[in-house]
Structure formats: C-alpha cells, structure tokens
C-alpha positions in Angstrom: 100.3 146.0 111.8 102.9 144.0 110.2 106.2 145.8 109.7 106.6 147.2 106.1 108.9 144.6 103.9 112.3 146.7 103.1 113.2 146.5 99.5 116.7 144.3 100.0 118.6 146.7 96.9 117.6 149.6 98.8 120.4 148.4 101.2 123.2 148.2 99.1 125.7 150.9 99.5 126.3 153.6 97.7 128.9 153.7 95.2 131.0 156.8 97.2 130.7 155.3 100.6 132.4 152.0 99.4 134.6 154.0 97.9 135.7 155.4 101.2 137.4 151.6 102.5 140.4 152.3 103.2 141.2 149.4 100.9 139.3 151.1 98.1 141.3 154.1 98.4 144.5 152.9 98.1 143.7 151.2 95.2 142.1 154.4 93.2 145.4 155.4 94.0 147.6 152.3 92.8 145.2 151.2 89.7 143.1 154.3 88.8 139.6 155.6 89.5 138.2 153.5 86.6 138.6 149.8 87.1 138.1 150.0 91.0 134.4 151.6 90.2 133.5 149.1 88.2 134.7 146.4 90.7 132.4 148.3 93.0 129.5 148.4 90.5 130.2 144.6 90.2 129.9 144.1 93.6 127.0 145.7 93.9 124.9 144.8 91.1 126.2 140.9 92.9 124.3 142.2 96.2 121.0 143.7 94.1 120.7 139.7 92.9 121.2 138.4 96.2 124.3 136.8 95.5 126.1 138.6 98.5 124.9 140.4 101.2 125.2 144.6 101.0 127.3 144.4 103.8 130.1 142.2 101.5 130.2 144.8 98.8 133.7 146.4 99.9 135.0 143.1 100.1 133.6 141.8 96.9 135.0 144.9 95.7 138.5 144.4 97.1 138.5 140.4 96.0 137.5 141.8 92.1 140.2 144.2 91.5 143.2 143.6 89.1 146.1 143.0 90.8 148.2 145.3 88.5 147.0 149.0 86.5 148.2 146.9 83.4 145.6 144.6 83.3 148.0 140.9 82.3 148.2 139.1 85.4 151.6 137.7 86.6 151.8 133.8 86.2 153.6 130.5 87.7 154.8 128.7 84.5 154.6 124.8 86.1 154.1 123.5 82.3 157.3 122.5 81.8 157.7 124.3 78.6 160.5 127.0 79.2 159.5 129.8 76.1 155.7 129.4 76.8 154.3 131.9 73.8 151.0 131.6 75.6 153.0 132.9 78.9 154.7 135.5 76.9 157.7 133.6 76.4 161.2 134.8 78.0 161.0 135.8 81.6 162.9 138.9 81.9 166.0 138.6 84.1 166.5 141.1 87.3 168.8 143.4 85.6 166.1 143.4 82.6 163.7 144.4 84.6 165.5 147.2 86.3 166.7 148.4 83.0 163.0 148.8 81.8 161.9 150.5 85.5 165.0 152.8 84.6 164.6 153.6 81.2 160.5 154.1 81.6 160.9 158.0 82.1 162.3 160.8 80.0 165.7 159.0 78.6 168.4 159.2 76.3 166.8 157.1 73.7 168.0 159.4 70.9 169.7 161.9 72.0 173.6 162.8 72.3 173.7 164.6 76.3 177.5 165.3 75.4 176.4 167.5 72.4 172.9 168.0 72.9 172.3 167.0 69.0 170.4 164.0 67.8 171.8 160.6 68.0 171.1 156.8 66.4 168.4 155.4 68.2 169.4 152.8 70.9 172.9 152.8 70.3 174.4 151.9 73.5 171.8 148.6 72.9 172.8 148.4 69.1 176.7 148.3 70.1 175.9 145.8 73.2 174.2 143.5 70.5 177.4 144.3 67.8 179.5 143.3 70.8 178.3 140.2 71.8 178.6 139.1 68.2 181.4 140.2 66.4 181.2 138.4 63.1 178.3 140.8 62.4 179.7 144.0 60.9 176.2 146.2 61.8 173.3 145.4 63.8 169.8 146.5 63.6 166.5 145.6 66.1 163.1 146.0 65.2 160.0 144.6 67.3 159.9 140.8 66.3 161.3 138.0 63.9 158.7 138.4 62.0 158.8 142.0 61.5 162.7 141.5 61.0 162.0 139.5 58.0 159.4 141.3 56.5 161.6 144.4 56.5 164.3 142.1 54.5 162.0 141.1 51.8 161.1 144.4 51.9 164.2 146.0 51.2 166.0 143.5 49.4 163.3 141.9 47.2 159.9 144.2 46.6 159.4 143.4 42.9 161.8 141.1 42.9 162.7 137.2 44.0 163.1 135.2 46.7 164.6 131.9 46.5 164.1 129.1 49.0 163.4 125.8 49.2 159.7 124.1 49.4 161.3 122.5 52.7 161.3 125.3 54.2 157.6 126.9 53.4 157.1 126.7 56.9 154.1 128.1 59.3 155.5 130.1 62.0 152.3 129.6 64.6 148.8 130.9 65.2 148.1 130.5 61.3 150.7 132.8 60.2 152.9 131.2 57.0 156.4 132.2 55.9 155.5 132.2 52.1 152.1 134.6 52.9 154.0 136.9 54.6 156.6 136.7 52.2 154.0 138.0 49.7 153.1 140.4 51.8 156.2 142.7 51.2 155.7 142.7 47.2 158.3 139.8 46.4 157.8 136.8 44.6 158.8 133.1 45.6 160.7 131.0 43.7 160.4 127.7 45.6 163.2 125.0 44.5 163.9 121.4 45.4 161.1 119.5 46.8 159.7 119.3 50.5 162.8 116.5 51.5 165.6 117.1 49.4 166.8 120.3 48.4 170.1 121.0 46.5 172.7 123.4 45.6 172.0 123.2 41.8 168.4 123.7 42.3 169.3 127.1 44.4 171.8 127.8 41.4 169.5 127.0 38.5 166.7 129.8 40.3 169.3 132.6 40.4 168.5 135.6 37.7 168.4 139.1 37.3 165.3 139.3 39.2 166.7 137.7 42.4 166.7 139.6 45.5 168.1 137.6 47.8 168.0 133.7 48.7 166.5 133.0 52.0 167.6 129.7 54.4 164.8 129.3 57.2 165.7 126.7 60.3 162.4 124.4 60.5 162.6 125.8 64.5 159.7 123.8 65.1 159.5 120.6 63.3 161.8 118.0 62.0 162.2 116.1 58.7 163.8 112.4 58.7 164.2 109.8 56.4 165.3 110.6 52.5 166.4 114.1 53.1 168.5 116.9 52.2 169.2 120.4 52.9 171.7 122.9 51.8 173.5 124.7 54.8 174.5 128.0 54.6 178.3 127.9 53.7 176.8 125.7 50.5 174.7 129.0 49.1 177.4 131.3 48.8 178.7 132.2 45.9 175.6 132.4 44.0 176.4 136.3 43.1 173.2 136.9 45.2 172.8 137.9 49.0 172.0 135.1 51.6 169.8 135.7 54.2 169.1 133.4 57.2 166.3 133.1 59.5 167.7 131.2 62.4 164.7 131.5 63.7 165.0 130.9 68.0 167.8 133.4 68.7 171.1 131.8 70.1 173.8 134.6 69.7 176.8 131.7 69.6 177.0 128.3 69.9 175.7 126.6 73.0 176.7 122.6 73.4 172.9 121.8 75.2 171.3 122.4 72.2 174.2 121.6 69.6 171.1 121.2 66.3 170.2 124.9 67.1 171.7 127.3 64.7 173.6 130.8 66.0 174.2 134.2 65.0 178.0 133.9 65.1 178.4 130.3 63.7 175.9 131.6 60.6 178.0 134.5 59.6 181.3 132.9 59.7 179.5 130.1 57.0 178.9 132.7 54.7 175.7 135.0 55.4 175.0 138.5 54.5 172.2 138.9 56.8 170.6 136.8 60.2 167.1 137.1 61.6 166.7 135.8 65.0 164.3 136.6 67.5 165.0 138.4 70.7 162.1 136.8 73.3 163.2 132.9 72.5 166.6 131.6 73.3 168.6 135.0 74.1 166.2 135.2 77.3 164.9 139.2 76.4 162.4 141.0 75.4 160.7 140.6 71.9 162.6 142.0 69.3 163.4 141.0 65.6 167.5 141.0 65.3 169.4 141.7 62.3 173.1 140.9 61.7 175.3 141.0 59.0 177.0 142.8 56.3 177.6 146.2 56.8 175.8 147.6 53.8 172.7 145.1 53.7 172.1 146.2 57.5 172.6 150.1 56.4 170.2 149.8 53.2 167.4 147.9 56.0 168.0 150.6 58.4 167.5 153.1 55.9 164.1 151.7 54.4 160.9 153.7 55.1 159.2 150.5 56.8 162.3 150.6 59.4 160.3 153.9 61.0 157.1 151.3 61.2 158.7 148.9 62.9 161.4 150.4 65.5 161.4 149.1 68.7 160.9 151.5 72.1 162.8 152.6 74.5 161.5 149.7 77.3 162.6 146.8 74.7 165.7 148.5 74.1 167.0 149.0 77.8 165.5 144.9 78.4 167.7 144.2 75.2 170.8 145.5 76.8 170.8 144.4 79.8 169.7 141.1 78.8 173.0 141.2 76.6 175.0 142.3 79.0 173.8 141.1 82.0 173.9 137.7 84.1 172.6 134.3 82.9 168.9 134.8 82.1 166.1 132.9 83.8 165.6 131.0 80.4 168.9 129.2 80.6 168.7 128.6 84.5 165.1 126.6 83.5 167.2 125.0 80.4 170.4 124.2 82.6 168.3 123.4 85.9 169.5 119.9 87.6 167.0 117.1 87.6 167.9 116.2 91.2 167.8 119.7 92.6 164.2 119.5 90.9 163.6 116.2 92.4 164.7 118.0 95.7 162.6 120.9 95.5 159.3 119.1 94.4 159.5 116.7 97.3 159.7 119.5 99.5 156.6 121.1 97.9 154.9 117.9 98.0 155.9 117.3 101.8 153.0 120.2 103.2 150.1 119.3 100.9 150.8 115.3 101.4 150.4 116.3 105.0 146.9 118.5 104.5 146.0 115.3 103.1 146.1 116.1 99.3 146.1 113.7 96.9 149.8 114.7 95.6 152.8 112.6 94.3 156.4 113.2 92.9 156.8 111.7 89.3 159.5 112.0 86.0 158.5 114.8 84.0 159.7 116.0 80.5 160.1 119.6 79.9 160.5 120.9 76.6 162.5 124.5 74.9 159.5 125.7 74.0 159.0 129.1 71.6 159.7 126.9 68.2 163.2 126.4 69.3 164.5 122.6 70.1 161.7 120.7 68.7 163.2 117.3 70.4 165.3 118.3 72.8 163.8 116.6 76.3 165.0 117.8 79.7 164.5 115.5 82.4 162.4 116.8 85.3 160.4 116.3 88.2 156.8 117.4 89.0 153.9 117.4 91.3 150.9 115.4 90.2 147.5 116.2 91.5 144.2 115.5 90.2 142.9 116.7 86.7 140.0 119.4 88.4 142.8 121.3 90.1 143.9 122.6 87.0 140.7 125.4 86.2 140.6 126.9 89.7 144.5 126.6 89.9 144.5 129.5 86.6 142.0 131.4 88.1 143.5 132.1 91.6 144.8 135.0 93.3 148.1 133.4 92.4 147.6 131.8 88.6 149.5 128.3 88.5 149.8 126.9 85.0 150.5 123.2 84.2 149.5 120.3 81.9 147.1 117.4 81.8 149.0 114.1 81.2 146.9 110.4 81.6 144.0 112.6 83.1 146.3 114.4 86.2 147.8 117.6 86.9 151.6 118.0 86.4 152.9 121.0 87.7 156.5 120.9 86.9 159.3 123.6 88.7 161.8 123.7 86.1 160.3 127.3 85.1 159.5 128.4 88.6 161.6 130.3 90.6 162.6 128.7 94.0 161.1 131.8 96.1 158.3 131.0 94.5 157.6 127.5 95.4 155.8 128.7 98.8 153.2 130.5 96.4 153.0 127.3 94.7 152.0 125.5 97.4 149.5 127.9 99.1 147.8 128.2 95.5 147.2 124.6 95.7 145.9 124.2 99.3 143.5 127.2 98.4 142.0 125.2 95.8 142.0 122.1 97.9 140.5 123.8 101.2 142.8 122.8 102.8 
C-alpha cells in the first residue's frame, strides 16, 4: 500500500522547541519574551504556507527579530542632508550618549543629595545652558521649539496680542503653521506689513494695551529676495512691549560657516527679552525647546501651569549637558567635514565594490544643513553612485543605508557617516548586489 501522505504543517515545530535555539534564548533575554514569539509565530505560519521549510523556522526566526528592545532601527545617513528630521535629526555625540546611559537609573534629577530637600529640576543642565550663553540672564528647556513657543504665547499673550509680520506666517513642517499654533494658546494675531516688506512703523502702529508681546520668527527654511524688507531685532525695541525671537535652528553664538543664521548670544545683545531655539538642529543635542532671556520673562514661563506639561526628562537633560559641555558634536564634524578627505574616503569605499564588479563611481555631491536651518548654504561633497534599484533593498537591510535619487542613480554621500562606519557601508551594498 502506498505510504500515507504526511500533512507538511504537521512538521512545523512547535513554538517552545524553537524557542530552545540557543539564539532564541539569548534574545528573550536581550529583547523580551514578546516580540521574539511573534518572530517565531512568523516563521512558522511562513513554513505552514510553504514558503520555508519547517526545518528554517529558528533561522527565519533569528533573521525576523528587531535588532534593538526599542523597536527604531539604527541608520547610515548617506543623504547628504546633515539634520535629517526623517532620521531624527542630531546624532548624539559620545559623551551624549554616555550621559543618557548614566542618567537612565534612579538620579539626581530633582533632588539636593547635600541636603536631601527638593531642588530645581535639571539644574546642573539649566546652569550649563546659562553658561554657554551669558547674555541670557535665566534659562529654561522644555521638550521642543515648538513647545517652547507655545508656552510663550501662552504666558505672555492668552487673551491678548501677538504682533508679527505677514512675512513671517511661516509653516514649520509636516503641515504644522506658526499662526495655527499661535491660536492655539488663546492669543490673537495682529499681522503687520505685507509678505515682502515689513517696517518698524507698521510694528509701532499695532502696539496697544492688548499687546502681549511682539514676535520676530527667522524664515529657517525659506528665503525671500527681490523688493524686500524686514525689521531685525535691535529695530523692535523700544516699543514698551516684550520682544520675543524664534531663531528657529539653535546656534548658541555666532558661527562664521553659516554667517545668515541667527544665535542666542548675538539676539540678546540686539535687544530681546526672550529666544526660542531648538535643541536637536544646529546645537548637535537632543530635542529640546530653549528659552533665554530676561530674568523675569523666563521666571513668569517657568512658573506657568503649561511649564509642568511640557518639562523635559531626565535622558534629554543629561544629552543637553553634555552636548553643552562636551566636545564638537557629530553635527558640526558633517558641517565642517573636508571635501578632499571625502573625496579620499569615497574612493576607498568605491575601490572593493568596483572590484566585485558593481556598477559604482565617485562623483561631486551637494550636501545640505538640513533641520530648516541654512536653507542655501551648499557643502561641497563627494559620493558613491550606484544604480536607482539599490536604494529599496539598501533601507531594508540588516544594516539600513539611506541616500537620494539624483538623474535616476543612487547617491550615497559620507559627509554624515562616521568613518568606522564606512566598512558597514560597503558590506550593505555588496549584500544587495550578491556580490
């Protein structure tokens, strides 16, 4: 008699004895229980469609897990774009990270160990921040520019009115526009000027009783030529009103590579009450909304109910610090890197995959700031070029590269990537070539 046809799911492993690779085990105990049962489950459901033998379940398993308990998967920035918001903007410096590894247990975060009573939040941050820019009598941080803003209107204008020019009604990304959020808080606008010229007397003329403050915004991300004009700073004071500027990209002092960006320091010393910058752009740290100024307008933020809502934790705080404090951040080594050392290090990527026989050349790239900051700054560059169809399975590997389409090929450019990692960079592409 013909031998009995065996039901082919009735050969796929159970879920506990795949659990017991060795491989499987150490990552229950790296990621959790959770996600590496349902990489199993996966993998087996796979084998009940025939898609895999049952004997590849473990290693389906294994090849499906996350590589981290956190779930956002570590990424090779090869766009050329150094504050990548899709990327999550500013790479953490070394001393960054090791300040959030540090500060992830039980801290001091609030608390006085030399009297055992409760202390300001984040001080030792707070005074590294006042430090680094001492035209601002008080500092605050709260968890982005955004929220940093909102909590000014809030404060200094709920009922009341904000002046600023229709120049500066500007959308800050993904939809989201200064004069709607602006409403948000309770205030009112009272938009002066026209979008390309803007004057003092128009700023004057708005002031009243019901004024709360007069806002100056840096149009981070776009630029206006031709028959223009703008009021800086310095020209709005004296209005008998507060001045509050959103500098928008977050330069602490003046840096001459990108002279057209506004800073901190620079702002005050024109005449400013408050500054809003952000803490994830051009500083290099974490995100964070940063407020500067007068010592009183800072207090009376501080102070406000919303400030509760919108405090940062501990992990920003420690990242803020030593991002501060610490060396130059990898955002200004990508921002400062040498075109010929980039040259350099992209023909020595290029040399290994010419040699697999890769279609692969060298060519001038142009990176950009990136993060709304800069909008036509250029740095000169250097990147590989490969063809367009590397660029989905080059996301997607166990390594996720990241770079642009330009004239139909790949550019991966290395201004953003660290040099130890250029050897990941390669491999990444020679998995997706076979080669």
């Amino acid at each position: 008699m013909p031998e009995a046809t065996v039901d082919p799911r009735r050969r796929v492993p159970r879920t506990d004895a795949v659990l017991t690779d060795p491989r499987l085990v150490d990552a229950v105990a790296r990621l959790g229980r959770t996600p590496v049962r349902a990489a199993v489950a996966a993998a087996q459901q796979r084998a009940r469609a025939g898609e895999l033998a049952p004997e590849q379940v473990p290693d389906a398993a294994v090849a499906a897990l996350p590589p981290t308990p956190g779930g956002l998967r570590p990424v090779l920035n090869a766009t050329g774009v150094v504050l990548h918001t899709n990327l999550g903007r500013a790479d953490l410096s070394e001393a960054a990270r090791a300040a959030v590894a540090a500060a992830a247990g039980h801290t001091d975060v609030e608390l006085d160990l030399a009297s055992g009573r409760r202390a300001r939040r984040g001080r030792s941050a707070l005074a590294a921040l006042a430090a680094a820019v001492p035209d601002a009598q008080d500092v605050h941080v709260v968890n982005n520019g955004a929220a940093a803003l909102v909590l000014a209107a809030t404060a200094l204008a709920a009922g009341r009115e904000i002046v600023l020019s229709r120049g500066e009604l500007v959308e800050i990304g993904d939809g989201f526009r200064l004069p709607e959020l602006l409403v948000s808080t309770g205030a009112r606008l009272r938009e002066v000027g026209t979008t390309n010229r803007t004057t003092r007397a128009d700023y004057a003329n708005a002031v009243g009783p019901d004024t709360g403050f007069i806002l100056k915004v840096h149009p981070s991300n776009f630029v206006v030529r031709g028959f223009t004009g703008a009021v800086e700073v310095a020209g709005l004071t004296g209005l008998g009103v507060p001045v509050v500027a959103d500098i928008g990209s977050g330069l602490l002092a003046p840096q001459p590579l990108l002279p057209d960006e506004p800073d901190a320091a620079s702002t005050l010393r024109a005449g400013a009450d408050l500054v809003i910058a952000s803490g994830d752009k051009l500083l290099g740290g974490p995100q964070a909304g940063l407020l500067l100024g007068e010592r009183a307008v800072v207090e009376r933020l501080r102070r406000h109910p919303l400030a509760r809502a919108l405090r940062v934790y501990k992990l920003t705080l420690a990242a803020l610090q030593a991002t501060v404090t610490g060396p130059e951040t990898p955002t200004w080594r990508a921002l400062r890197a040498d075109p010929g050392a980039l040259r350099t290090r992209t023909e020595r990527a290029r040399a290994p995959l010419a040699a697999a026989g890769i279609d692969v050349t060298v060519v001038e790239s142009v990176a950009v700031v990136g993060g709304g900051g800069a909008p036509e700054a250029e740095l000169p560059s250097w990147a590989l070029s490969l063809p367009h169809e590397y660029a989905a399975p080059l996301r997607q590997g166990a390594t996720p590269v990241v770079g642009r389409i330009e004239r139909g090929r790949l550019l991966l450019d290395l201004r953003c990537v660290p040099p130890d990692a250029d050897p990941a960079l390669v491999a990444a592409v020679r998995a997706v070539a076979g080669r």
